[in-house]
N, C-alpha and C positions, 0 to 999 in steps of 0.2 A: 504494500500500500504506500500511496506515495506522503511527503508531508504532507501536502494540501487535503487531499484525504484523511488521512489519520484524526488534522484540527474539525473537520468539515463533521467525522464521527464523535467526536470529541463535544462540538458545539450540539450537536444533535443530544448526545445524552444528558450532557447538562440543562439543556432546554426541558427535557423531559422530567427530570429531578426535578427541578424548578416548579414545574407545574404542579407540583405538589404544594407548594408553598402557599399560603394563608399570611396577611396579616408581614409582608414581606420575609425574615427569617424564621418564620414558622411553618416547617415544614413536616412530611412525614419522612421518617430516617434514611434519605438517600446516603449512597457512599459515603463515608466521612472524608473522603480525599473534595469532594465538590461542596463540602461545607466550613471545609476550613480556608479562611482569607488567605493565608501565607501559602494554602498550594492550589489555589487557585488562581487558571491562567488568566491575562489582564483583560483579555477579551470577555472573562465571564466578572470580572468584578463591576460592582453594582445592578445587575442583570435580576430582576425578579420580578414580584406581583406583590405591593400590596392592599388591601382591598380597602375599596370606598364603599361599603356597603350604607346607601339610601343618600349618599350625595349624589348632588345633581350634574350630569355630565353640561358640557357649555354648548348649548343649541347652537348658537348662535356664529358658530363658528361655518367657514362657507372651505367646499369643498368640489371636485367636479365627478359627476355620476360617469357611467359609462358609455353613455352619447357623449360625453364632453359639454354638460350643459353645467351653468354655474348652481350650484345648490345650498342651499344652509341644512346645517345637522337637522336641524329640527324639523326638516321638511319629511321625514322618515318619524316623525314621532306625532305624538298629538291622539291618536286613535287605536293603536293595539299595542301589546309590549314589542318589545325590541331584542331580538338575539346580536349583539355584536361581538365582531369577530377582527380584531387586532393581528393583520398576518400582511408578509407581501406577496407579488404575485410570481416574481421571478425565485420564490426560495424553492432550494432544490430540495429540502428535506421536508422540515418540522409545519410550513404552516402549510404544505399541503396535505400532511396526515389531521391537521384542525378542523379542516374544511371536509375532507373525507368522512372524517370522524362526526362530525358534525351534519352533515349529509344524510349518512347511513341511521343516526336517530332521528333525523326530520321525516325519514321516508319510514319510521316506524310508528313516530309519533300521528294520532287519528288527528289534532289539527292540522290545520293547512296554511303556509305560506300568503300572503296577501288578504285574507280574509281573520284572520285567528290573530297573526302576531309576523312582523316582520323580520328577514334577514338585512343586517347593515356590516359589510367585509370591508372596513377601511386599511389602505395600506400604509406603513407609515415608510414606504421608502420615496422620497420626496420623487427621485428619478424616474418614478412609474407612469403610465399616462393612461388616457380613455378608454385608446384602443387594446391596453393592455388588460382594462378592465374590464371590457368588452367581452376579451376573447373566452377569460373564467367565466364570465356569469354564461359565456354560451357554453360551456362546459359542463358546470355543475347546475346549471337547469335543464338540462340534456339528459342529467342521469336522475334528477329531483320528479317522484311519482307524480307530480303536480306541473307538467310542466307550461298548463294556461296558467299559471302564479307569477308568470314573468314579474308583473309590478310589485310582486313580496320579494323580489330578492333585489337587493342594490351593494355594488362595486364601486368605491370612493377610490381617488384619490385625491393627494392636495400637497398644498405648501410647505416648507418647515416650519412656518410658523400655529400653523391650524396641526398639523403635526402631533407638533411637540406640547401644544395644548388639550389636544383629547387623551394623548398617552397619559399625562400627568395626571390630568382629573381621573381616569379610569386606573393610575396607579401600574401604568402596566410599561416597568422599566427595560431597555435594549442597549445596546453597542454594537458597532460597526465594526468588524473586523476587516482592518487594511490589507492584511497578507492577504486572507483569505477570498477578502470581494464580499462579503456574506454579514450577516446579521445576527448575532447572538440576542437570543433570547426567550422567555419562558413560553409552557403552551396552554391555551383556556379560554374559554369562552365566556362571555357575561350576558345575563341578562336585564333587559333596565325597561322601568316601567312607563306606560304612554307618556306621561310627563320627564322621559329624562332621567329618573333618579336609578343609580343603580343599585340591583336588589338580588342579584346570583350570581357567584363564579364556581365555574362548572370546568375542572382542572384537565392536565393533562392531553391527549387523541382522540380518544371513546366516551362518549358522555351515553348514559343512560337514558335509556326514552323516557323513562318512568320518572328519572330527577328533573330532566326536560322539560317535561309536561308539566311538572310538581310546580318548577319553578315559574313557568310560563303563566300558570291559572293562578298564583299566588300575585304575579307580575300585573295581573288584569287587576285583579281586586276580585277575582270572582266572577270576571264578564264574559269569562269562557270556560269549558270545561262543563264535567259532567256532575250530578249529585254525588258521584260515587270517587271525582277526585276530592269534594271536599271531607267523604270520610277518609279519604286517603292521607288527605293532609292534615286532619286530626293524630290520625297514629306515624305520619312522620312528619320529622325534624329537621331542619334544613343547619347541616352542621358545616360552620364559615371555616375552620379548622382542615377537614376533608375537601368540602367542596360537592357536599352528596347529602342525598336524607336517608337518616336513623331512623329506625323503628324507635317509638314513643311507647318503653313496656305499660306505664300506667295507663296511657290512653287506652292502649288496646284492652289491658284487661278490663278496664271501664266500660269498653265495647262489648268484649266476650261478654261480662258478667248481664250488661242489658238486653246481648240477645237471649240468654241464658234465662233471663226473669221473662222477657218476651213471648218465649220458646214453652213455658212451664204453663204461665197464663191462657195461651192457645190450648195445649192439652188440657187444660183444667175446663175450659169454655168448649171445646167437643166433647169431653169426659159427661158433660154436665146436659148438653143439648141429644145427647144418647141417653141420658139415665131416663131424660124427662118422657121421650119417645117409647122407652122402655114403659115406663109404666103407666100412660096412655095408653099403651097397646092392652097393657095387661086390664086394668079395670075395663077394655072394650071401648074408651073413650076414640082409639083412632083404628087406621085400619094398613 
């Protein structure tokens, strides 16, 4: 393998490590070699995620869609939640395993793109343009079960200065590595609610349909989704630490135990409506 490889696998795993992080150094125990400062290589020093959870990302910030037309943030928000996706479009590794990963739950998840909740993939490599953004979103709506949802998915790019302003607010630190030409940095997804505030990050390549959805129907207020997500989201916990929801043991047993009283009250109510028919029958009263 050559050097540029070796950093390029290097950057990749570290990225992946990363994405376990919460809360910036709070992570789940990757190698100790990628969490100590002193042997960590300079391309991954200050490189993480720390989360903004329920600030408000800056709308207001203007950006160019994939026509190349001029946009502001907030023209993607206002009316459903928002899945955003911090990646570029020429990375050779990690943010196309984001967008994969991120794909293969949307096409499991029973909402729908454009109607339910939207995608927003900004790139933060300043150097990217329209048609670059263009050519992904025909890519990954090509393989998206939905593919009349065109207007749920949108491909940003923009200036360093609109940039370096949504990284920040969303907490989601990079570096540029020189040798390499390539971009160091963590992998995840967030989600943020119609008004802008962010309210899930969803770590790592693979995100769970079920955390997904959890977080998406949480993200609305309840404006979508089914009765049966919000028992769901009574017995889980949306844990900012993982980046996933825990089963809630108290809730659940709260639940078992009222279906359980539920469950006995029925039996006791057919128990009762058979005794009565029973002995109708018997004094001749029915037939």
């Amino acid at each position: 393998m050559t050097a540029s490889g070796a950093r390029g696998v290097l950057l990749l795993l570290a990225g992946l490590a990363f994405a376990a992080a919460a809360a910036g150094q709070s992570m789940a125990p990757p190698p100790p070699e990628i969490l100590r400062a002193d042997q960590q290589p300079d391309a991954l020093k200050g490189v993480g995620i720390d989360q903004r959870l329920n600030e408000r990302l800056p709308l207001d910030l203007r950006f160019r869609d994939e026509a190349g037309r001029d946009v502001a943030l907030g023209d993607f928000f206002g009316k459903r939640p928002v899945v955003l996706a911090l990646v570029y479009y020429n990375c050779p590794m990690l943010c196309t395993q984001v967008l994969n990963g991120l794909l293969a739950s949307l096409n499991v998840v029973s909402l729908e793109a454009g109607s339910d909740f939207d995608v927003v993939a900004v790139s933060f490599d300043p150097r990217e343009t329209p048609p670059m953004a263009a050519a992904k979103k025909e890519a990954y709506l090509s393989r998206y079960q939905h593919p009349e949802a065109a207007n749920g998915w949108h491909f940003l790019t923009g200036e360093p200065g609109a940039i370096a302003a949504l990284t920040q607010a969303a907490g989601f630190r990079y570096r540029f590595d020189e040798k390499l030409g390539q971009f160091a940095h963590a992998s995840a997804v967030m989600v943020a609610t119609p008004d802008g505030r962010l309210a899930r990050y969803f770590y790592g390549i693979e995100y769970a349909p079920r955390d997904l959805r959890l977080g998406l129907v949480e993200a609305s207020n309840g404006k979508i989704g089914t009765p049966v997500d919000s028992i769901l989201l009574y017995c889980f916990h949306y844990d900012p630490t993982s980046g996933k929801y825990g089963a809630v043991v108290l809730n659940i047993m709260r639940l078992a135990g009222l279906a359980t009283v539920l469950a006995i009250a029925g039996a006791m109510i057919v128990l009762s409506r058979r005794r009565a028919r029973t002995v109708r029958h018997a004094s001749g009263g029915g037939r």
